[in-house]
C-alpha positions in Angstrom: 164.4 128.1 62.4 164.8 127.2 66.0 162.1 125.5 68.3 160.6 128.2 69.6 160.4 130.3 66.6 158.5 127.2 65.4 156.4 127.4 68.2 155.8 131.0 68.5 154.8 130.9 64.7 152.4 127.9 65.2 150.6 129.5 68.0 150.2 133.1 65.4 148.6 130.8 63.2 146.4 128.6 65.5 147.9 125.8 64.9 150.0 124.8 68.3 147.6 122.7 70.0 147.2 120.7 66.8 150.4 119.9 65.8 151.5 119.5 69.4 149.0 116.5 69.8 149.9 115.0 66.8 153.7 115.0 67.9 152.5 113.6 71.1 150.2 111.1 69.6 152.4 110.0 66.9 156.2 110.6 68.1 156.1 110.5 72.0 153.7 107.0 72.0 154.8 104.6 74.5 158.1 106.3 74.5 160.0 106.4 77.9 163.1 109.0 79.0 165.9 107.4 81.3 167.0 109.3 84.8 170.4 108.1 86.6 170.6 109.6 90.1 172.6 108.1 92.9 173.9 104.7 90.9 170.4 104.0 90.3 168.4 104.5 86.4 164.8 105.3 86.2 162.9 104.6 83.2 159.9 107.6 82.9 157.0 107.5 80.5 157.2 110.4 78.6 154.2 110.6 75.9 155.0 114.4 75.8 157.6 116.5 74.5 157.2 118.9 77.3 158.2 115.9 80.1 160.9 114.1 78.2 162.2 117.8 78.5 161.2 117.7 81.9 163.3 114.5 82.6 166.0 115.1 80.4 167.4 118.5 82.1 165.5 118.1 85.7 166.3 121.4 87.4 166.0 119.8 90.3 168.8 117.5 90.5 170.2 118.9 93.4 167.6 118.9 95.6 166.9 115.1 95.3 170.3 114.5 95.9 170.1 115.7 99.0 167.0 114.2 100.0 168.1 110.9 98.8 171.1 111.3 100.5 169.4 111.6 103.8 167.4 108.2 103.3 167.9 105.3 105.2 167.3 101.8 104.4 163.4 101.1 106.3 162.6 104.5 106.3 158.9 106.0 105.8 159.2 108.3 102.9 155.8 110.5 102.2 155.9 112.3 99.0 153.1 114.9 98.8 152.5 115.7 95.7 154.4 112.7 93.6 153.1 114.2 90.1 154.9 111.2 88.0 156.6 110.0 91.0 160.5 111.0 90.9 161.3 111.6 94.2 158.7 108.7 95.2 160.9 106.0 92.9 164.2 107.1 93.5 163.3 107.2 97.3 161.6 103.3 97.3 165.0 102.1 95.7 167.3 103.5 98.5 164.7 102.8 101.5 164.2 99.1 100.1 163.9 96.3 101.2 162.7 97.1 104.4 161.0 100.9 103.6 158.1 102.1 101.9 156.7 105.2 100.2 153.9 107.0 99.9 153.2 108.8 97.2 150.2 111.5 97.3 148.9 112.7 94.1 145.1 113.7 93.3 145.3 115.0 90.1 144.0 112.1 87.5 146.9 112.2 84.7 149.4 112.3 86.8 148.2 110.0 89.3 148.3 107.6 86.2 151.4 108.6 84.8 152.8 108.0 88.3 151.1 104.4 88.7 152.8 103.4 85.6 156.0 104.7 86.2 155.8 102.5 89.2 154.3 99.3 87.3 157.1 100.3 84.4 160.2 99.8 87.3 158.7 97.0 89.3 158.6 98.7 92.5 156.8 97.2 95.3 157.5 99.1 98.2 155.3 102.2 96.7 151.9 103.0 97.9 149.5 105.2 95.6 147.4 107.2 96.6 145.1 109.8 94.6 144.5 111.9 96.9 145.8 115.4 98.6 146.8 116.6 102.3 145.5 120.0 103.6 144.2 121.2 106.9 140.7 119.7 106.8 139.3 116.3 105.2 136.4 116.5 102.6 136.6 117.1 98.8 138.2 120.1 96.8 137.8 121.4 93.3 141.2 120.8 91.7 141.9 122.4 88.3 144.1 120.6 86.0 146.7 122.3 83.9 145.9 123.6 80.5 149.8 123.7 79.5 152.4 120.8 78.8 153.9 121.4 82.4 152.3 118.5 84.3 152.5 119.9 87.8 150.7 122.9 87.5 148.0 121.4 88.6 145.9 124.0 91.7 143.1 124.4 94.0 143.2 128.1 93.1 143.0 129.9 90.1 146.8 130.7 89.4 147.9 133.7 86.8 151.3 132.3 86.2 150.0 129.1 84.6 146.9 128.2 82.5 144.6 126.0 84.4 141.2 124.6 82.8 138.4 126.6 83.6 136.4 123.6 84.9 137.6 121.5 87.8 136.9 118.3 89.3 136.5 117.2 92.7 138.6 115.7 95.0 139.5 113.6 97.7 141.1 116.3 100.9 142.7 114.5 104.0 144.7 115.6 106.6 147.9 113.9 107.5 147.2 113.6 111.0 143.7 111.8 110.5 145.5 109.5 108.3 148.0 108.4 111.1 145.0 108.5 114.0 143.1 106.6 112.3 145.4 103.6 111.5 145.5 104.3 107.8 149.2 104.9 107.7 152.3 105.3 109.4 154.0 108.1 111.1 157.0 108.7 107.8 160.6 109.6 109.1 160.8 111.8 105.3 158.8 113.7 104.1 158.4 116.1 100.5 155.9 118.6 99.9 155.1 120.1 96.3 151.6 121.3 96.5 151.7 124.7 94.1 151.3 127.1 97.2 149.2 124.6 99.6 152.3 123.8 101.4 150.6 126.1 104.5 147.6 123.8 104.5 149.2 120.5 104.3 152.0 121.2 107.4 148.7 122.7 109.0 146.9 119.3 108.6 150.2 117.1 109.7 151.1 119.2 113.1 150.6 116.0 115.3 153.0 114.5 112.9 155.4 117.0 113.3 155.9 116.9 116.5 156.8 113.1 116.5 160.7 112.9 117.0 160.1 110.0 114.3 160.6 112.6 111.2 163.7 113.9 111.1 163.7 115.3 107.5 161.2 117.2 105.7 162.2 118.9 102.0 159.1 121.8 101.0 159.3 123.3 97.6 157.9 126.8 99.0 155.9 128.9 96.0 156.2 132.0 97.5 154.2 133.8 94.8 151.3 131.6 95.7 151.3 130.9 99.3 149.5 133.9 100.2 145.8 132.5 97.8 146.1 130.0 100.2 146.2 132.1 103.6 149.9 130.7 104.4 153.1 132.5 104.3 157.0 131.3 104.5 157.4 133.1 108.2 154.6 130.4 109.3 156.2 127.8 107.8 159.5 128.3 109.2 158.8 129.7 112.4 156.0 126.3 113.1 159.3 124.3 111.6 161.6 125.9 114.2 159.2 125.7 117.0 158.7 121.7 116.3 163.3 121.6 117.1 164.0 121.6 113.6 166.8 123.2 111.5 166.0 125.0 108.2 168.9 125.4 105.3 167.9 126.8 102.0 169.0 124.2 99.3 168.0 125.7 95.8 166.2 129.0 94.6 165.2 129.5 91.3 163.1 132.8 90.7 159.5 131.7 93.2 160.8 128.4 93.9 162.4 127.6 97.3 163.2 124.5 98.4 164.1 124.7 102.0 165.4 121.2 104.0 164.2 120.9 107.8 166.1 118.7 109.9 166.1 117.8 113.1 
C-alpha cells in the first residue's frame, strides 16, 4: 500500500490528523533535512513530514538559483515572506561578510521555524522580522494554514487551501515607511511570496522602486489569488516596466509565476 493510499484510508476513517501528529511528534522531533545550493549546505528543521518533503524535492530550485546568482557580496537582500527562511539563508551566505538580509514573516510558526533555522546555521547577517509589507501600516487578521503546507498562510479566505477559521492579528507596514523612517535600508534584491498580496506590498514599496539602488526584484505571482486582493499581473508588470525594469518569466508551474525584474 503506497502513501497516499495510506493516507486517503486514514482520512475515511478519521484518523489522519491523529496519526499525522504522532509521526510528527515522535518521528520528525528535532529532526533536520539538508539543502545544497550553489556550493553551500543548509541544515532545515523539519519536525514535519510535509516540510522534509518540502526540502527534500524543492520545486523551486531554479528560481533561487537565479536569484542567488544575481547576488553580490554587500548587497541588501529583502525577503518578503521568508516562511522558514530559504531564500533568506542561502542569500546571507553569498552577500556575507559585508551584506545583510531581511527577512519578513508575520505568521507565528514560521516566523519561529525561520529564527531557528537561522540560530541552527549561525548566521549573523539576518534580520527577523515578524511582520508583513502591504500598502498601508496598521494590523491585519492573518489566517494560519490548516494543512501541512507551511506557507499557505493568507489575509483572505482562500478555496484552494484550508486556512483556520479564526485569525490573529498582525503587524502591516509599508516598505516605504520603513526606509523614511530610518528603520531600514533601501535593499538592492528583493523577493516577494505573499499568497496573492504581491499587489499590496509593491503598492507600499513604490518610493523604493524607483531608487536605481534595486536592481533585482524576483515575485512569485499567484494569479488565482491576486484579484481577492484588488491587484492583478498587468499592474504589476506594467508599474515594473514603468519604474526601467526588465521582466523575464523564470518558472510556471499551474498558478505559480515567478517573474525576475531587472534593471
Amino acid at each position: 500500500m503506497n502513501k497516499f493510499l495510506i493516507v486517503n484510508y486514514l482520512k475515511k476513517i478519521g484518523l489522519y490528523k491523529s496519526v499525522r501528529w504522532l509521526y510528527n511528534r515522535i518521528l520528525r522531533y528535532k529532526k533536520h533535512t539538508e539543502m545544497s545550493i550553489a556550493g553551500y549546505k543548509i541544515k532545515f528543521w523539519t519536525p514535519t513530514f510535509y516540510l522534509d518533503e518540502y526540502i527534500t524535492n524543492f520545486a523551486e530550485r531554479k528560481v533561487i538559483e537565479k536569484f542567488i546568482d544575481e547576488l553580490s557580496t554587500s548587497d541588501i537582500v529583502w525577503d518578503v515572506g521568508a516562511n522558514i527562511g530559504i531564500y533568506s539563508i542561502f542569500s546571507a551566505n553569498i552577500v556575507a561578510p559585508k551584506g545583510i538580509v531581511y527577512a519578513f514573516e508575520p505568521e507565528k510558526k514560521s516566523f519561529s521555524l525561520l529564527k531557528k533555522n537561522v540560530e541552527t546555521n549561525k548566521i549573523e547577517n539576518i534580520i527577523t522580522l515578524p511582520i508583513a509589507l502591504g500598502d498601508t501600516n496598521g494590523k491585519s487578521i492573518l489566517y494560519p494554514s490548516d494543512t501541512p503546507n507551511f506557507g499557505a498562510h493568507s489575509f483572505v479566505q482562500r478555496t484552494d487551501y484550508r486556512l483556520k477559521r479564526k485569525g490573529y492579528s498582525v503587524q502591516v507596514c509599508k516598505a516605504d515607511s520603513l526606509v523614511e523612517d530610518g528603520t531600514l535600508e533601501i535593499p538592492n534584491v528583493i523577493k516577494i511570496d505573499v499568497e496573492g498580496a504581491e499587489t499590496l506590498v509593491i503598492k507600499g514599496m513604490r518610493n523604493i522602486l524607483e531608487n536605481k539602488k534595486v536592481r533585482i526584484l524576483i515575485c512569485e505571482v499567484h494569479t488565482n489569488l491576486l484579484t481577492l486582493f484588488g491587484g492583478s499581473q498587468d499592474y504589476i508588470e506594467s508599474t515594473l516596466r514603468g519604474l526601467g525594469f526588465s521582466i523575464e518569466t523564470l518558472d510556471k508551474r499551474g498558478n505559480l509565476h515567478h517573474l525576475l525584474f531587472k534593471r
